[in-house]
C-alpha positions in Angstrom: -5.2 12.3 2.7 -1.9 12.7 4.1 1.1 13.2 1.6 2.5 9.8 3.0 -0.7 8.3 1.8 -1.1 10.4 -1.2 2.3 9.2 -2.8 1.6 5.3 -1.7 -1.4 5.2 -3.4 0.3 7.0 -6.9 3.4 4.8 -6.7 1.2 1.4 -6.6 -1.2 3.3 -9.5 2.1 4.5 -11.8 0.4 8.0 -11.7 1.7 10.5 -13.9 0.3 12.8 -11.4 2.8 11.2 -9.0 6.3 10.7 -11.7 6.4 14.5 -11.8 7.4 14.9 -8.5 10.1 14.3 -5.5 9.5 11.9 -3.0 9.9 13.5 0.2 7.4 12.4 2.5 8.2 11.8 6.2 9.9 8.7 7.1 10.7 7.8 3.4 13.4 5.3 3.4 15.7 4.4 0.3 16.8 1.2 -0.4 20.9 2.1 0.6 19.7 3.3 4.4 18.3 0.1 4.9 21.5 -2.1 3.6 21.2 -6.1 4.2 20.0 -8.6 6.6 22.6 -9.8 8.7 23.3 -14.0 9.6 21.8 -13.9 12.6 18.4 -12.0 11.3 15.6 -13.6 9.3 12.3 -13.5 8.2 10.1 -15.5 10.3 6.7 -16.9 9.8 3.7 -18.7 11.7 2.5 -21.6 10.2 -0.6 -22.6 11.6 -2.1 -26.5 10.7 -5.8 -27.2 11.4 -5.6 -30.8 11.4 -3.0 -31.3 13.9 -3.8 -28.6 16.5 -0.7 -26.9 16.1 1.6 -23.7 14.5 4.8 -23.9 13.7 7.0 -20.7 13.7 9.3 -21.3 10.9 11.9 -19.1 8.9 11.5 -18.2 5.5 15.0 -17.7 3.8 16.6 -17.1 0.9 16.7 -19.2 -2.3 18.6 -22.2 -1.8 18.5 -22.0 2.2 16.2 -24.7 3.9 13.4 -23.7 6.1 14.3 -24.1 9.9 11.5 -24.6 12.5 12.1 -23.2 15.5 9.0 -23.8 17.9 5.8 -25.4 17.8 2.9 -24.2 19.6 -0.4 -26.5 20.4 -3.4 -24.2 19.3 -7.4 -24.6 19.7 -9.2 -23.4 16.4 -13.1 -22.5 15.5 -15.7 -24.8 16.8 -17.1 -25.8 13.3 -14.9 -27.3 10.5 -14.2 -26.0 7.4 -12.8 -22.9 5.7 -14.6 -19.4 7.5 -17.3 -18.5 4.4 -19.6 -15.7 6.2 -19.6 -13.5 9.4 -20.9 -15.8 12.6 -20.0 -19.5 11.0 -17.4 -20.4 13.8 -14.9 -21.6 11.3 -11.2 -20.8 11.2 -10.4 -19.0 7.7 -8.0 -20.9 5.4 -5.4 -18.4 3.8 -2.2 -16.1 4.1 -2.3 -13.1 6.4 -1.1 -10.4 7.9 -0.6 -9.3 11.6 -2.5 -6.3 12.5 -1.5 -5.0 15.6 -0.8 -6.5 19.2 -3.4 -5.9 22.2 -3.1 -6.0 25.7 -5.4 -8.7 27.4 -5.8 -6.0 30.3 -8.2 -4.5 28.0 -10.0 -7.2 27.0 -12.5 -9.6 27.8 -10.8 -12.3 29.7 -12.0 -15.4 27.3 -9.0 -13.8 25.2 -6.1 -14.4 27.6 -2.9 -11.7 28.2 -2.5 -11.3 24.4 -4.3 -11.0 20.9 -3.4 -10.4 17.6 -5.5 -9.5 15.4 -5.4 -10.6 11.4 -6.1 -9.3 8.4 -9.3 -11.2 7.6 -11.0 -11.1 5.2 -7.8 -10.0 3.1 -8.1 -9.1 -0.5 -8.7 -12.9 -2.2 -11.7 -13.3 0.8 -13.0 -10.2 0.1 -12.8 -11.0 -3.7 -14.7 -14.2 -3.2 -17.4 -13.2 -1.6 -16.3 -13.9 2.0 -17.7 -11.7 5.1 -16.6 -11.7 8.8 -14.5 -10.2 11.4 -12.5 -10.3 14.6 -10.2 -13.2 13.7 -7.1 -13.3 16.3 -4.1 -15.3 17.5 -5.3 -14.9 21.3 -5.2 -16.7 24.7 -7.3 -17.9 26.8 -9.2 -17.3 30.0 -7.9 -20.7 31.2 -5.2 -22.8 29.5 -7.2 -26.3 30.2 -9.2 -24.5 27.1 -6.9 -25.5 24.9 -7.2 -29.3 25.5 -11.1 -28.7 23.9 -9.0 -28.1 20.5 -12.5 -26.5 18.7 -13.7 -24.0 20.8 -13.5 -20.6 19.3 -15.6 -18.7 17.0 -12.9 -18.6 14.2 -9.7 -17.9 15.8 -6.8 -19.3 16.8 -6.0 -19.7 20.2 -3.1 -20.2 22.2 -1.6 -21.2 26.0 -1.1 -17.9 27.8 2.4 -18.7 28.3 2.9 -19.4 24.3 1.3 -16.1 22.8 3.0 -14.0 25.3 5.7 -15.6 23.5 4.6 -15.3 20.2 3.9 -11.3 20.5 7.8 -11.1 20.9 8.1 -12.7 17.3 5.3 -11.1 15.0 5.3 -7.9 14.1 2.2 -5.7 13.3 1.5 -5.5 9.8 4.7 -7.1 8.9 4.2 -10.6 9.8 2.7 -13.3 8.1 0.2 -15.7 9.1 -0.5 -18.9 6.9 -3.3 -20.8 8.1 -4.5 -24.3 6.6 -6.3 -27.4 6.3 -3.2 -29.2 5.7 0.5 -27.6 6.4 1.8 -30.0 3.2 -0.1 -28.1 1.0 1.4 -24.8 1.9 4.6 -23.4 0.2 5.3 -26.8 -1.8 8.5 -26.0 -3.9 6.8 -26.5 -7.4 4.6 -23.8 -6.4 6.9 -21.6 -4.6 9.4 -21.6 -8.3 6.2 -20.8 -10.5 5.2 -17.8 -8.3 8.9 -16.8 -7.8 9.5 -16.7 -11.9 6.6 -14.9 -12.4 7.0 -12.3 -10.4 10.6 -12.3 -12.3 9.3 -12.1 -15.8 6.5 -9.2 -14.6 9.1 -6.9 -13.1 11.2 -7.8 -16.0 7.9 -6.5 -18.4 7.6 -3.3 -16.4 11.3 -2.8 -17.0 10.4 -3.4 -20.3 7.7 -1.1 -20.4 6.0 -3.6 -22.5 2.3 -3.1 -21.5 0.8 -6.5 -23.2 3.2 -8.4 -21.6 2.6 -6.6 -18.2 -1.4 -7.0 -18.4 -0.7 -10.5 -19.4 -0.3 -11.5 -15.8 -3.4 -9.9 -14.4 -6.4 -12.3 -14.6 -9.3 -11.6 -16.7 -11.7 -9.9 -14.5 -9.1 -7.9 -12.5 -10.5 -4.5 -11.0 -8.3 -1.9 -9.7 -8.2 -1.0 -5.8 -10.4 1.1 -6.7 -12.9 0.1 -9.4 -12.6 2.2 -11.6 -10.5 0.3 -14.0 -11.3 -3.3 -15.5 -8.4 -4.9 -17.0 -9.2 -2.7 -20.4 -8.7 0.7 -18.9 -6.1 -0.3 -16.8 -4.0 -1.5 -19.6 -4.7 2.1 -21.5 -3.8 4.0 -17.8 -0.2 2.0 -17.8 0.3 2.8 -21.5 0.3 6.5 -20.8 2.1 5.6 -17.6 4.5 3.8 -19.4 5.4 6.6 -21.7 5.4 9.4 -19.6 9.1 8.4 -18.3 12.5 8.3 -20.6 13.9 6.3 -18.1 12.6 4.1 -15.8 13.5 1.2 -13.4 12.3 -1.4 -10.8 14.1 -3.5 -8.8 12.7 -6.5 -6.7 15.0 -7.3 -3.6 14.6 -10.4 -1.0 11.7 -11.8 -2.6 9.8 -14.1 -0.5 6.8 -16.4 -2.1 4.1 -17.9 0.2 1.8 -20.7 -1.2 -1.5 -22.2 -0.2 -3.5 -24.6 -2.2 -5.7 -21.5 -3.9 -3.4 -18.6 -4.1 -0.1 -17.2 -3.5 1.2 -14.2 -1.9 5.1 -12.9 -2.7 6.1 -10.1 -0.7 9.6 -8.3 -1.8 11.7 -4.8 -1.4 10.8 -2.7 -4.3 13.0 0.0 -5.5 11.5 2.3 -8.7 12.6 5.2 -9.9 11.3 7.1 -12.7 13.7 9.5 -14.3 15.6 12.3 -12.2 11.9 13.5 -11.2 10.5 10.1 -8.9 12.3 7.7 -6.2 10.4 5.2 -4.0 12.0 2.0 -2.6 9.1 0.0 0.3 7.7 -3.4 0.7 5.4 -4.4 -2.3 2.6 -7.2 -2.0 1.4 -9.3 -4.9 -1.5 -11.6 -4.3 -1.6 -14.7 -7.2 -4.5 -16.7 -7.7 -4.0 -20.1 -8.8 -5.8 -21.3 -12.2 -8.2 -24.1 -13.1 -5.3 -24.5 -15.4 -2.3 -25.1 -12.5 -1.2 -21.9 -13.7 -1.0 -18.3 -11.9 -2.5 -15.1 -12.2 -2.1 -11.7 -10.4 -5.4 -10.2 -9.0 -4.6 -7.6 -6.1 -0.9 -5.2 -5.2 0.0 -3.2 -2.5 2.8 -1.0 -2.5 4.0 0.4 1.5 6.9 2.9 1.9 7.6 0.8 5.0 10.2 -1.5 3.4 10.3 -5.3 4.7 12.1 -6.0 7.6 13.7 -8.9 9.5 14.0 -10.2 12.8 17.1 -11.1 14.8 16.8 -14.7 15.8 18.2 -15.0 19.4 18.5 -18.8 20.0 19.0 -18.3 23.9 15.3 -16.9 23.7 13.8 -19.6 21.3 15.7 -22.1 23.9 13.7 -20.3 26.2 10.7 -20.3 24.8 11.4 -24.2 24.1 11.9 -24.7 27.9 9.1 -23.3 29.3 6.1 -23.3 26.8 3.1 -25.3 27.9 2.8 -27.2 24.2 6.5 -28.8 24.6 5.4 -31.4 26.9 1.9 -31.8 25.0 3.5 -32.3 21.7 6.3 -34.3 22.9 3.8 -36.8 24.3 1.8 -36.6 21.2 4.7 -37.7 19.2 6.0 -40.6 21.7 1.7 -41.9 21.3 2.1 -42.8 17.7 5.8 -44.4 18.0 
């Protein structure tokens, strides 16, 4: 394990082991280097509906700012229908993701196009669920009249040549999210988006606090750490001694951003900790929230990454651009003047 890794893994764990020492891994960034977002940067996100064939790439601001679409793409999805269960079902998964990592088509079988980008399935609420599979990618095609077959895949989402080209500019590997529904309206509804936001709030506030019953009382019942070690027993004994193994400690959340879909929720945020004169961390942390039978919320799975959250610089020339000469424009435009 590299020291890097070594002090990710005892930051998200609260490891004494960790609290008694500088951070001074390579690359470490703290939270004044990386200063603020400026107007004309946001963070962006792909939105990918099922139903209507298409993915939206949408910004994601602040509270009170509105959500501003800025191009629509017309996709083809898995041949079968449904939310992916198991490995070989040709469906196209149903959740929030990540983007792994952008691959040259040169290098790849042509039935994937110029471009893929592969995602994060199955992410941690899949794998907790039982699900199994692999090799789910934003791609192209071998020939864009593919497209028009809208379920043709084996599970992922694919795209004109012309439009993921496009989209590689915009999503950055391990960075960007991907949501992927049934139904857009259910995703990031505003009830749910203030539930998720407040709790992660009141959760940052406990571990401020240092008041470990409060803290646990957002984990669900049968949380298990990364790990497995620790049930939701142990784990609340482990953050006890955490807990008083500092005289002073403090955590701040900064540009908090929820994501919702109809089963869980993921916020992903700026996190800045430090733990006495002896411990200073400040990267992106990533809490995945599983909705309850109950329409409550409860926290199953966190990631902590010295690699704070970044945004991207929204050129409007380019989305014009983009606008101008994608392939779906015309599709789209038609599809909209059909049901006038």
């Amino acid at each position: 394990m590299t020291l890097r890794s070594f002090f990710r893994t005892m930051l998200l764990l609260g490891s004494t082991a960790a609290s008694t020492a500088l951070l001074t891994a390579p690359g470490h960034v703290h939270a004044d280097e990386l200063g603020t977002h400026d107007k004309n940067s946001e963070l962006v996100f792909l939105l990918v509906d099922k139903t209507r064939l298409k993915a939206d790439l949408l910004t994601w601001p602040e509270d009170g700012l509105k959500s501003e679409k800025l191009v629509s793409f017309r996709i083809a999805i898995g041949k079968e229908n449904g939310d992916k269960q198991k490995s070989g079902d040709n469906k196209t998964p149903e959740g929030i993701y990540f983007a792994k990592t952008i691959l040259n088509g040169k290098n790849l079988p042509a039935k994937y196009g110029p471009v893929a980008i592969p995602i994060d399935f199955p992410n941690p609420l899949d794998r907790f669920l039982g699900k199994t599979g692999y090799g789910i990618w934003l791609h192209g095609v071998e020939q864009d009249s593919r497209i028009e077959a809208a379920n043709v895949t084996e599970g992922c989402v694919a795209f004109y040549n012309a439009d993921i080209r496009s989209l590689s500019q915009w999503l950055v590997p391990a960075e960007s999210i991907i949501v992927i529904a049934k139904d857009s309206t259910q995703v990031n509804r505003p009830e749910d988006v203030d539930q998720v936001k407040k709790l992660v709030g009141d959760w940052t506030s406990a571990w401020n606090d240092r008041d470990v019953d409060r803290y646990i009382s957002y984990f669900i019942p049968n949380f298990r750490s990364f790990d497995k070690h620790m049930n939701l027993k142990t784990y609340k004994k482990y953050k006890t001694r955490v807990f008083a193994s500092y005289r002073h400690m403090a955590v701040k959340m900064q540009d908090v951003r929820v994501f919702t879909h109809d089963r869980y929720a993921v916020a992903i945020m700026n996190q800045d900790f430090a733990g006495d004169e002896r411990f200073h961390a400040f990267g992106r942390k990533i809490l995945y929230w599983q909705r309850t039978d109950q329409g409550g919320w409860k926290l199953f799975h966190e990631e902590f990454d010295e690699k704070p959250m970044r945004f991207t610089n929204l050129s409007r020339d380019k989305i014009a651009q983009i606008i101008k000469t994608s392939p779906s424009t015309k599709f789209l435009q038609d599809a909209r003047e059909s049901k006038l």
